[in-house]
TORGUBA-986125 format. One record per residue (C-alpha): x, y, z; residue in one letter; residue number from 1. Coordinates in nm, 3 decimals. Each point is the difference from the previous one (the first is absolute). Layout:
! residues N
{{X Y Z} 'a' NUM}
...
END
This chain:
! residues 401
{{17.446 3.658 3.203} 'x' 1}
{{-0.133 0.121 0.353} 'x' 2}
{{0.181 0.252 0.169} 'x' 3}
{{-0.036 0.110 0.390} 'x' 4}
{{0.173 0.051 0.292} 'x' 5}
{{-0.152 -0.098 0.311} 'x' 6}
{{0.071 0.182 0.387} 'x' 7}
{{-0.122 -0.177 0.321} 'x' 8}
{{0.091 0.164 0.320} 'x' 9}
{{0.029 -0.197 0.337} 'x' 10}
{{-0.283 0.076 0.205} 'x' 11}
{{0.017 -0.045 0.410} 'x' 12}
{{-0.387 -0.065 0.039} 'x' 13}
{{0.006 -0.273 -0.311} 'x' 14}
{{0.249 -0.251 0.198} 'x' 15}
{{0.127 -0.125 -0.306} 'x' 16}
{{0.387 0.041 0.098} 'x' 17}
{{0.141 0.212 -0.299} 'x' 18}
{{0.330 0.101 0.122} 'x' 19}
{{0.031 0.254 -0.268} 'x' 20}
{{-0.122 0.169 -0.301} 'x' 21}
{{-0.058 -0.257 -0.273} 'x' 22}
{{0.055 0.141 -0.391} 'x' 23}
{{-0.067 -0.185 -0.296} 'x' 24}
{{0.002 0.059 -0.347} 'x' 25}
{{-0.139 -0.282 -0.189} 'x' 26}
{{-0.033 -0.045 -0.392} 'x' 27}
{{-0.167 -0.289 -0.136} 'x' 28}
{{-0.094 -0.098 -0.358} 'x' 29}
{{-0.252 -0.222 -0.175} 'x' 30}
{{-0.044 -0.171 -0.341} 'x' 31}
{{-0.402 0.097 0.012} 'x' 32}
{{0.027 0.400 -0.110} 'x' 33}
{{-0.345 -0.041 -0.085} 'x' 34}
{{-0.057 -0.115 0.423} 'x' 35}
{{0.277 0.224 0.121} 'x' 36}
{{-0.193 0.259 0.214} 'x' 37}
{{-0.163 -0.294 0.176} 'x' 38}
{{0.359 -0.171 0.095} 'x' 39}
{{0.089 0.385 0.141} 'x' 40}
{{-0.296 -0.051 0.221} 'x' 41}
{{0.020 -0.303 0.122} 'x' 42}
{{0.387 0.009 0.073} 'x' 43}
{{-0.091 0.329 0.200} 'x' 44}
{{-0.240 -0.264 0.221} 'x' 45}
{{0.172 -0.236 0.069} 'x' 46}
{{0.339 0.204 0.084} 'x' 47}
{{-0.196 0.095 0.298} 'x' 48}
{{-0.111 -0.333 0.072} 'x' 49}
{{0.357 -0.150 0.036} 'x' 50}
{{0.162 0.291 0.216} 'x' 51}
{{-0.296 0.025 0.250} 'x' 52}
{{-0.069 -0.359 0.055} 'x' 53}
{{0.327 -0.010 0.110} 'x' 54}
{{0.096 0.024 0.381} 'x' 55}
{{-0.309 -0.069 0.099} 'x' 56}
{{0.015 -0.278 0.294} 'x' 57}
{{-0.229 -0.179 0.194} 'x' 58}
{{0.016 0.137 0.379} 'x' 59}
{{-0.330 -0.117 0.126} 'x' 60}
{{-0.064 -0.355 0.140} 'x' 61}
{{-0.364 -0.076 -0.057} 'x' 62}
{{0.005 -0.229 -0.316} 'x' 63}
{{-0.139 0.089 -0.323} 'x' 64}
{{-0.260 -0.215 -0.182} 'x' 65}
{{0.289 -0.202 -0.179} 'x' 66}
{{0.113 -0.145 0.368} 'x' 67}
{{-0.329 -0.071 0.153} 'x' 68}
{{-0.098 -0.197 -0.335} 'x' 69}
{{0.265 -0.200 0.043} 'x' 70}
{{-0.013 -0.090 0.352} 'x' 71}
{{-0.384 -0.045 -0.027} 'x' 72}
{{0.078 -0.285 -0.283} 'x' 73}
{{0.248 -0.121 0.243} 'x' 74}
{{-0.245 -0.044 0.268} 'x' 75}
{{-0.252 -0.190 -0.275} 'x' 76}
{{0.225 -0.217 -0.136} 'x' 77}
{{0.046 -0.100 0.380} 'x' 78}
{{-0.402 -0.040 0.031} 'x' 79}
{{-0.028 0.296 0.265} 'x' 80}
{{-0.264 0.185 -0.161} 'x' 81}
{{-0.098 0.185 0.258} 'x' 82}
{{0.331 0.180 -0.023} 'x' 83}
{{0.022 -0.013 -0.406} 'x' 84}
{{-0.332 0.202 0.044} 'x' 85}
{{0.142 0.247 0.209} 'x' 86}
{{0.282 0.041 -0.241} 'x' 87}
{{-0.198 0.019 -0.313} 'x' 88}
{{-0.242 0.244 0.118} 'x' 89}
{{0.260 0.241 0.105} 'x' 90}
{{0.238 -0.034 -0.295} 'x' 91}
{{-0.313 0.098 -0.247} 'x' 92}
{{-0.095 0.255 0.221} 'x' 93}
{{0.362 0.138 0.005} 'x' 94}
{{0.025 -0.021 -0.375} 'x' 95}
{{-0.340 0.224 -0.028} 'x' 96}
{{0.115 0.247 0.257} 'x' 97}
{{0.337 0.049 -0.224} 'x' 98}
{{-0.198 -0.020 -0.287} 'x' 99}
{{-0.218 0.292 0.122} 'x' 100}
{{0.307 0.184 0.151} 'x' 101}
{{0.177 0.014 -0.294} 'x' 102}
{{-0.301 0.108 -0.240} 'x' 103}
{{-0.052 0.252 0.254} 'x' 104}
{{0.387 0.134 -0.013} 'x' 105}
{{0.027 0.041 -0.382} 'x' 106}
{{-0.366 0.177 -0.056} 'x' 107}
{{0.121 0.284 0.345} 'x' 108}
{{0.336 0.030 -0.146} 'x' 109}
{{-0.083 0.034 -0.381} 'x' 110}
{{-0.302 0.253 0.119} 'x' 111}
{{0.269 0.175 0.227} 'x' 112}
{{0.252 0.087 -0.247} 'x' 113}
{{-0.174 -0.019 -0.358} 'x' 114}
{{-0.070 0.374 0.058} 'x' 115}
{{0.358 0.049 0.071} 'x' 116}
{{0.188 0.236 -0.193} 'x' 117}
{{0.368 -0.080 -0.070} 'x' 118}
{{0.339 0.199 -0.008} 'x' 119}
{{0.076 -0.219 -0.295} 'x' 120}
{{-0.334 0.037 -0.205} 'x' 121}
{{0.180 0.237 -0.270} 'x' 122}
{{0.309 -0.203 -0.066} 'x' 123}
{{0.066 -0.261 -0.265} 'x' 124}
{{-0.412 0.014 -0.117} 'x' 125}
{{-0.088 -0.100 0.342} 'x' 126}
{{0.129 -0.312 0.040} 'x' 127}
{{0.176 0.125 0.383} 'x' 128}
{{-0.345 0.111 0.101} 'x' 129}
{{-0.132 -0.327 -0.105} 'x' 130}
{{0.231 -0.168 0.213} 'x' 131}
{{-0.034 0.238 0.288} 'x' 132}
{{-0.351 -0.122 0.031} 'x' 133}
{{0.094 -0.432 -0.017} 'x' 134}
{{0.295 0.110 0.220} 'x' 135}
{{-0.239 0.137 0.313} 'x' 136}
{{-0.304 -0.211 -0.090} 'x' 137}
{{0.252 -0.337 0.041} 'x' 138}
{{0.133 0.171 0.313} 'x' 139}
{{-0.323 0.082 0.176} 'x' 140}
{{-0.152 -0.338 -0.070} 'x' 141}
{{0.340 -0.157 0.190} 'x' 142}
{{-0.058 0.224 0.282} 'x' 143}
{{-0.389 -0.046 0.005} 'x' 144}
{{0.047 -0.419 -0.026} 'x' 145}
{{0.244 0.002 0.272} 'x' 146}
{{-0.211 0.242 0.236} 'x' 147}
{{-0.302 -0.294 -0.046} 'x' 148}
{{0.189 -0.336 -0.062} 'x' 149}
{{0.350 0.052 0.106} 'x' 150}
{{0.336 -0.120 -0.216} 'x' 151}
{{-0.107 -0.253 -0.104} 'x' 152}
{{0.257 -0.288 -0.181} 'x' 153}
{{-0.097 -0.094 -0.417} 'x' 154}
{{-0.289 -0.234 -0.057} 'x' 155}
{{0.057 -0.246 -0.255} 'x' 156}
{{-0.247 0.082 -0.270} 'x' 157}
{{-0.107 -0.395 -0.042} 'x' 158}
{{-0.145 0.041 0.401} 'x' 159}
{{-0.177 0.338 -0.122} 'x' 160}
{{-0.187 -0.220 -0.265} 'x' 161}
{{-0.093 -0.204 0.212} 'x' 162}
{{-0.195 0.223 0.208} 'x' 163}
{{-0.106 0.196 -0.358} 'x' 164}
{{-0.132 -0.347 -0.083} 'x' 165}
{{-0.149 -0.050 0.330} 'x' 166}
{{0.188 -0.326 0.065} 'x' 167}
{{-0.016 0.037 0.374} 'x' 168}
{{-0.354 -0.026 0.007} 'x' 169}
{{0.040 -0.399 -0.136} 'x' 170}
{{0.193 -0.117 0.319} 'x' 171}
{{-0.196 0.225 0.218} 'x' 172}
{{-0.340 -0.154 -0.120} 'x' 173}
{{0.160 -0.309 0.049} 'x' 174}
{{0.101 0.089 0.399} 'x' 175}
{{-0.313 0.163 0.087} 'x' 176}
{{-0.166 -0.302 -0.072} 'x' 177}
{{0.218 -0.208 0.169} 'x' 178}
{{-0.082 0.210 0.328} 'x' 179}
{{-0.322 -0.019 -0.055} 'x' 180}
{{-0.074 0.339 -0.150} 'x' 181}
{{-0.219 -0.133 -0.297} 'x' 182}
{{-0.242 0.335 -0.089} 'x' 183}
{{0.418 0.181 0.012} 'x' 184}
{{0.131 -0.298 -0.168} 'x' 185}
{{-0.285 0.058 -0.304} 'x' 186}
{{0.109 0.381 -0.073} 'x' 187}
{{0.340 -0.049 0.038} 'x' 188}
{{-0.033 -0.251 -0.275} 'x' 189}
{{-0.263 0.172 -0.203} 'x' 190}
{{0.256 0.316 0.035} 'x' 191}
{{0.263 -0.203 -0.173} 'x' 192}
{{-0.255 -0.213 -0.263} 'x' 193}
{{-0.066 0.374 -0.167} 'x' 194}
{{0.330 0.085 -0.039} 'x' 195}
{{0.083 -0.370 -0.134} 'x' 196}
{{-0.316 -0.024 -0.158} 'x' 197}
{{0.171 -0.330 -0.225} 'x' 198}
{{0.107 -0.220 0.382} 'x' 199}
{{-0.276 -0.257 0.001} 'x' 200}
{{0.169 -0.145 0.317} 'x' 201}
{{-0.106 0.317 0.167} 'x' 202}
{{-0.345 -0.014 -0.216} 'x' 203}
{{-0.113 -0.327 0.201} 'x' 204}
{{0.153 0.110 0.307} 'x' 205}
{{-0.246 0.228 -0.034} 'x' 206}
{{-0.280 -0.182 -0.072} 'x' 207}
{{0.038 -0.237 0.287} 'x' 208}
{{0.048 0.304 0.247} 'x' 209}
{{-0.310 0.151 -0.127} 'x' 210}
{{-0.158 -0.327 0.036} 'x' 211}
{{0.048 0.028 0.364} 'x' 212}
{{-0.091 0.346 0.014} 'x' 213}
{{-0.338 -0.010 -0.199} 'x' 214}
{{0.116 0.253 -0.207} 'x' 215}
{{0.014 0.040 -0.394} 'x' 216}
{{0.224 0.197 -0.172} 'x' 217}
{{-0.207 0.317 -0.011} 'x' 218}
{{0.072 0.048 0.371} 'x' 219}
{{0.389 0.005 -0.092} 'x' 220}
{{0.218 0.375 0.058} 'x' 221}
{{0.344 -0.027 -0.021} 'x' 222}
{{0.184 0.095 0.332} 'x' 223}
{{0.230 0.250 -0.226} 'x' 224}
{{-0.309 0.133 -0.200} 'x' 225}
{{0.053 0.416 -0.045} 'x' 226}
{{-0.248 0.223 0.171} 'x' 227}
{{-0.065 0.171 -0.360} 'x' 228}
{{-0.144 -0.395 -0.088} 'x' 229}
{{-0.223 -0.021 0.233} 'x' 230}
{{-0.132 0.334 -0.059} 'x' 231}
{{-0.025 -0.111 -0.368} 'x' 232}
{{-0.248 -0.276 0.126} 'x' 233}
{{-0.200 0.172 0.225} 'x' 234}
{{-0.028 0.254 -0.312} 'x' 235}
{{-0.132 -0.242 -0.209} 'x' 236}
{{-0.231 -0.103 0.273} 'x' 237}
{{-0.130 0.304 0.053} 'x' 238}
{{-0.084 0.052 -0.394} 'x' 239}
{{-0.144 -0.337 -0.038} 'x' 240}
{{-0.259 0.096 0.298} 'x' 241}
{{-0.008 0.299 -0.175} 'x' 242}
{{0.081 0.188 0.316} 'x' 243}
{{0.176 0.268 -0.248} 'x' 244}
{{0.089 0.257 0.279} 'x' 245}
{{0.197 -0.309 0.138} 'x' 246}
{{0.142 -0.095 -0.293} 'x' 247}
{{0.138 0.365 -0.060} 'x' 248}
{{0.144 0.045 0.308} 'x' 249}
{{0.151 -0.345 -0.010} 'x' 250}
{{0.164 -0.003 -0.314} 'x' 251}
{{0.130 0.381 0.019} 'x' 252}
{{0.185 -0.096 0.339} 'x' 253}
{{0.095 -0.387 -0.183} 'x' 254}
{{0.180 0.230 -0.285} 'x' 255}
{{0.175 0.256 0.216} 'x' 256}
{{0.092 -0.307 0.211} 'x' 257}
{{0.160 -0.215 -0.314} 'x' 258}
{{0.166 0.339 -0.158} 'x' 259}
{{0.165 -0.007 0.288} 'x' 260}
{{0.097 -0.328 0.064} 'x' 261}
{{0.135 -0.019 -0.336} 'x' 262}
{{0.235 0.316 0.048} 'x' 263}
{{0.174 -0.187 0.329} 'x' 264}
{{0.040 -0.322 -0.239} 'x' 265}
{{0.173 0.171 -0.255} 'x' 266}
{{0.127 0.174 0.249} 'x' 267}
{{0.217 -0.295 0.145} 'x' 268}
{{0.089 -0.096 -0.380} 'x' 269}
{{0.269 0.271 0.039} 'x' 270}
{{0.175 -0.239 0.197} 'x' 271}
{{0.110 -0.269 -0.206} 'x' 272}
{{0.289 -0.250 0.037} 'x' 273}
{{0.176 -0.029 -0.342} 'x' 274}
{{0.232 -0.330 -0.088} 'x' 275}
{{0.377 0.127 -0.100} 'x' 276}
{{0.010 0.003 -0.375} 'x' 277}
{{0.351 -0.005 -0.209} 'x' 278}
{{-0.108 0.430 -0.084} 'x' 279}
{{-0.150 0.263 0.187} 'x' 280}
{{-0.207 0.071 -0.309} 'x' 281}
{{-0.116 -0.380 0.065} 'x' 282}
{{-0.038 0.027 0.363} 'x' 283}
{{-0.220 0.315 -0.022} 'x' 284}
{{-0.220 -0.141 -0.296} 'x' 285}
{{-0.113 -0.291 0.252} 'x' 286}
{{-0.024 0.197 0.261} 'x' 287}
{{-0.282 0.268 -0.143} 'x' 288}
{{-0.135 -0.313 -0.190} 'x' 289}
{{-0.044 -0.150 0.378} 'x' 290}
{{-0.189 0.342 0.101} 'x' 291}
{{-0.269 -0.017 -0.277} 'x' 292}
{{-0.052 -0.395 0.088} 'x' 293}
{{-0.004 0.072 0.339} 'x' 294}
{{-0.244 0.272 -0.051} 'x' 295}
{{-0.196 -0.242 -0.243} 'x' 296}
{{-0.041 -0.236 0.273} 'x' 297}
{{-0.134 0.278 0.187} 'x' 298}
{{-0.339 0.106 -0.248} 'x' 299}
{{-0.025 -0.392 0.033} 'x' 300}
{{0.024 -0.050 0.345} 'x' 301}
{{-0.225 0.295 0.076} 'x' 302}
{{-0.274 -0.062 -0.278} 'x' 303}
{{-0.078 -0.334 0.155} 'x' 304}
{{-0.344 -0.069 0.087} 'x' 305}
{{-0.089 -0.361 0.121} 'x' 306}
{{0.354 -0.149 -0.143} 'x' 307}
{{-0.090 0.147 -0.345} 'x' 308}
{{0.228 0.299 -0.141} 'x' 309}
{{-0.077 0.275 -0.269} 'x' 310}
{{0.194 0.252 -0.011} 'x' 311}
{{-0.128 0.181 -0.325} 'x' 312}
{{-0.367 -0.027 0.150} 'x' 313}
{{0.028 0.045 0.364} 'x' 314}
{{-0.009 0.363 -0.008} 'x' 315}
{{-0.243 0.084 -0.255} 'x' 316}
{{-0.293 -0.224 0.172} 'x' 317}
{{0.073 0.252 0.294} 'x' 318}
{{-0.094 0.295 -0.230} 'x' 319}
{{-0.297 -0.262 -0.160} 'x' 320}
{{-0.109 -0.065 0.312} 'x' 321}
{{-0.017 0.352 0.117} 'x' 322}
{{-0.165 0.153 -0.303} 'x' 323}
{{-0.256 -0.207 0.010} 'x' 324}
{{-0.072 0.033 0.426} 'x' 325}
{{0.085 0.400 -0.068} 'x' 326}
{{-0.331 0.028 -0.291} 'x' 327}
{{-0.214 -0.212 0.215} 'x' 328}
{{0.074 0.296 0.312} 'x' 329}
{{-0.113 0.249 -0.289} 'x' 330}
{{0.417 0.143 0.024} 'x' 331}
{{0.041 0.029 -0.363} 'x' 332}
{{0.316 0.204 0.008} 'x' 333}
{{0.187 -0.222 0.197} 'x' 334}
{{-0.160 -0.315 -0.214} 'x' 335}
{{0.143 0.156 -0.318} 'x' 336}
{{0.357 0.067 0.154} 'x' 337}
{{-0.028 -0.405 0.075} 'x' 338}
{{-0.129 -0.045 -0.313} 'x' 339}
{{0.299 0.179 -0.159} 'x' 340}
{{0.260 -0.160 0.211} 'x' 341}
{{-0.107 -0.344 -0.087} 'x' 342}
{{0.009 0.091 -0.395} 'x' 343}
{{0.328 0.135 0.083} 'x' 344}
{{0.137 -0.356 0.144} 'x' 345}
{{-0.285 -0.154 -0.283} 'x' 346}
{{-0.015 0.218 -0.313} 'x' 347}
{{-0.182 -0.280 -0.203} 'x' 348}
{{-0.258 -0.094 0.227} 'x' 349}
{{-0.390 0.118 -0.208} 'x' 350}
{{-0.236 -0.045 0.301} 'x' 351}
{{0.214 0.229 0.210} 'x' 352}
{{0.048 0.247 -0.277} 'x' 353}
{{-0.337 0.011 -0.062} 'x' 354}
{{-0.035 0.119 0.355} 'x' 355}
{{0.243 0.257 -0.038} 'x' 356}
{{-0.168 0.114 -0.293} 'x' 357}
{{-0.348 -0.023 0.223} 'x' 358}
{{0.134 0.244 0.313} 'x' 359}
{{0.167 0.235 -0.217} 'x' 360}
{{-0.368 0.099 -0.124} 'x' 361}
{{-0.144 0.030 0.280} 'x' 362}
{{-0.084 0.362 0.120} 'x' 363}
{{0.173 -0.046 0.365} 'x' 364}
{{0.359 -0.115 -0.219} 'x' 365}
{{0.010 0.250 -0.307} 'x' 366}
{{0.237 0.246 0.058} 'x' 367}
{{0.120 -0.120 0.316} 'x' 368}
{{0.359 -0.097 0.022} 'x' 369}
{{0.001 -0.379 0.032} 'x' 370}
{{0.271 -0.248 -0.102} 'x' 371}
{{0.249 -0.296 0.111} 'x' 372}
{{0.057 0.058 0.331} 'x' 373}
{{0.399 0.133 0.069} 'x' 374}
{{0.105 -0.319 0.170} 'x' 375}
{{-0.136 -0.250 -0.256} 'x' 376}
{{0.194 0.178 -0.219} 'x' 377}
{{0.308 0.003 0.192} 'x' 378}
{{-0.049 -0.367 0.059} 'x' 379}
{{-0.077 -0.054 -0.375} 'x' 380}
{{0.328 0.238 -0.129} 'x' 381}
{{0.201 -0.265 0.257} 'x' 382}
{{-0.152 -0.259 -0.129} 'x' 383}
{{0.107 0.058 -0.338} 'x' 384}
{{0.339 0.135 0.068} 'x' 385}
{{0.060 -0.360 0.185} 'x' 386}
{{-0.132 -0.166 -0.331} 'x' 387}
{{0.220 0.224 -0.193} 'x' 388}
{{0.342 -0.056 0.181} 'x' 389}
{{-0.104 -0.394 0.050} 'x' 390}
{{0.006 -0.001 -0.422} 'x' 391}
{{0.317 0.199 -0.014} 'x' 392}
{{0.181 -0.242 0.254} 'x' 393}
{{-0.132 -0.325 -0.231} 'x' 394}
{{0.119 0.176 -0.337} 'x' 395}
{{0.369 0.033 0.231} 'x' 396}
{{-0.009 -0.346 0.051} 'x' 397}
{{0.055 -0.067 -0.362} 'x' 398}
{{0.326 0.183 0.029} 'x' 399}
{{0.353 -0.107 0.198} 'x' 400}
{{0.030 0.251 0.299} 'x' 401}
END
């Protein structure tokens, strides 16, 4: 069984209309012992989830990316393309900006109050304290999305994958070209071609738009392509001109950029919309399960280079990459922290170990302190921890919640 009583006091500045002091005491119990302290968890979540995304209404009256999708495929089913366009481009470019908002929100709010000490931390094994801290991080990010976006109403998830899926892009392609627009017309629909990388419609659409463009598909960027990708490419540039002070500087700012990137992804995971299941216990198993696909689709999304994804490789080729540009600039201590980093992410690889083995015997490494660097191995101890809970949650699937 899980155990906990939970307080939540009405706050003026928070809007969120509690008349008075809510207090519930809440006992739940589960058939998996052997999974129990996870269920405690994840109940504890999603608690939070339900009160707070209550009374939350939409005052503003600028439409969200949901309603200017929708008229824009109004317009283009009525052949005014000129207005579809205007539509299109504004509901992607609303869906970013909430999309950036909201990553924003959860990594100030979680940085604001991790360090927070709670009232509750010595009661019932810490459990209150624990809650203290999902309590005011949920809060601040509903003050924080409001200040920035306004109430806005519930967006049905099938429109948000959609725009995950970059589906706008395939009518916009289709109205820029219509208006005349063709070089627009050709990223649009190269931007949705590498997330759909199996539409051949869009394929030869394509092809005839680069026909009349007298381009090839090496001169192809996709309009939603992350800064942190493009800094990846100039990287390898730079190394393959062997311009290595380039490459260094490239690829350091590339990773900082994509570690980053990633935490505002995962980031917006926290915020997932979870089906109503017969159980809680049900309801909060797909609902966590949701946050590690959703932050799945995030190593993938952010890993993708040219339309191709590898999210076990993607980092190490950084720390491959900057060995390599790091021994050429005669920097052997910071070539042998690469070098360590990548075996960290690559234990089995011989060249690079042999490397390894190389700078550690070299006069300007012994008895320095070298090693992974700190954030690979955060990234790699998150990594893992993801893998981890993903096997747990497929192992819970073999039992009735």
């Amino acid at each position: 069984s899980c155990n906990f009583l939970l307080f939540l006091e009405p706050n003026g500045k928070n809007k969120l209309n509690f008349s008075k002091n809510i207090i519930i005491l809440i006992q739940i119990y589960t058939r998996i012992t052997m999974k129990n302290l996870v269920i405690c968890l994840v109940f504890k979540v999603y608690l939070i989830t339900i009160v707070f995304s209550e009374h939350i209404e939409n005052y503003d009256d600028k439409p969200a990316y949901d309603e200017l999708y929708q008229s824009g495929r109004t317009s283009y089913d009525n052949d005014n393309h000129l207005e579809a366009v205007s539509f299109f481009e504004k509901a992607i470019a609303d869906y970013r900006h909430e999309q950036e908002v909201k990553g924003q929100c959860w990594l100030r709010c979680q940085d604001s109050i991790k360090d927070t000490q709670s009232v509750y931390s010595t009661l019932i094994d810490g459990q209150l304290n624990f809650l203290h801290y999902v309590i005011k991080t949920r809060s601040c990010f509903q003050l924080c999305k409001e200040k920035f976006l306004g109430r806005r109403g519930r967006i049905a998830k099938y429109v948000k994958e959609l725009f995950e899926n970059k589906e706008p892009y395939s009518f916009l392609q289709y109205s820029l070209y219509k208006i005349g627009e063709v070089s627009k017309a050709l990223a649009a629909a190269y931007t949705h071609f590498e997330a759909n990388p199996s539409n051949e419609l869009m394929k030869e659409n394509i092809e005839i738009l680069m026909s009349k463009q007298n381009k090839d598909w090496a001169d192809l960027t996709s309009l939603e392509e992350p800064p942190h990708i493009a800094l990846y490419k100039k990287g390898e540039k730079a190394y393959t001109d062997s311009d290595f002070k380039q490459c260094i500087s490239t690829f350091e700012e590339s990773l900082t950029l994509f570690y980053k990137e990633l935490a505002k992804c995962n980031a917006v995971c926290e915020e997932q919309d979870t089906k109503k299941e017969v159980s809680y216990t049900a309801s909060l198993f797909k609902h966590f399960q949701g946050i590690l696909a959703c932050r799945k689709k995030c190593q993938v999304a952010l890993t993708k280079v040219d339309g191709e994804s590898s999210r076990t490789h993607f980092v190490p080729q950084y720390f491959h990459y900057l060995q390599y540009c790091y021994f050429q600039e005669n920097n052997l201590i910071e070539a042998t922290n690469a070098a360590e980093s990548y075996l960290l992410m690559i234990p089995s690889d011989p060249v690079m170990s042999k490397n390894l083995y190389w700078y550690q015997n070299q006069p300007a490494v012994k008895g320095k302190a070298v090693g992974p660097r700190p954030r690979a191995k955060k990234y790699m101890k998150q990594f893992a921890i993801e893998l981890n809970l993903a096997q747990i949650f497929d192992e819970m699937c073999l039992f009735p919640l």
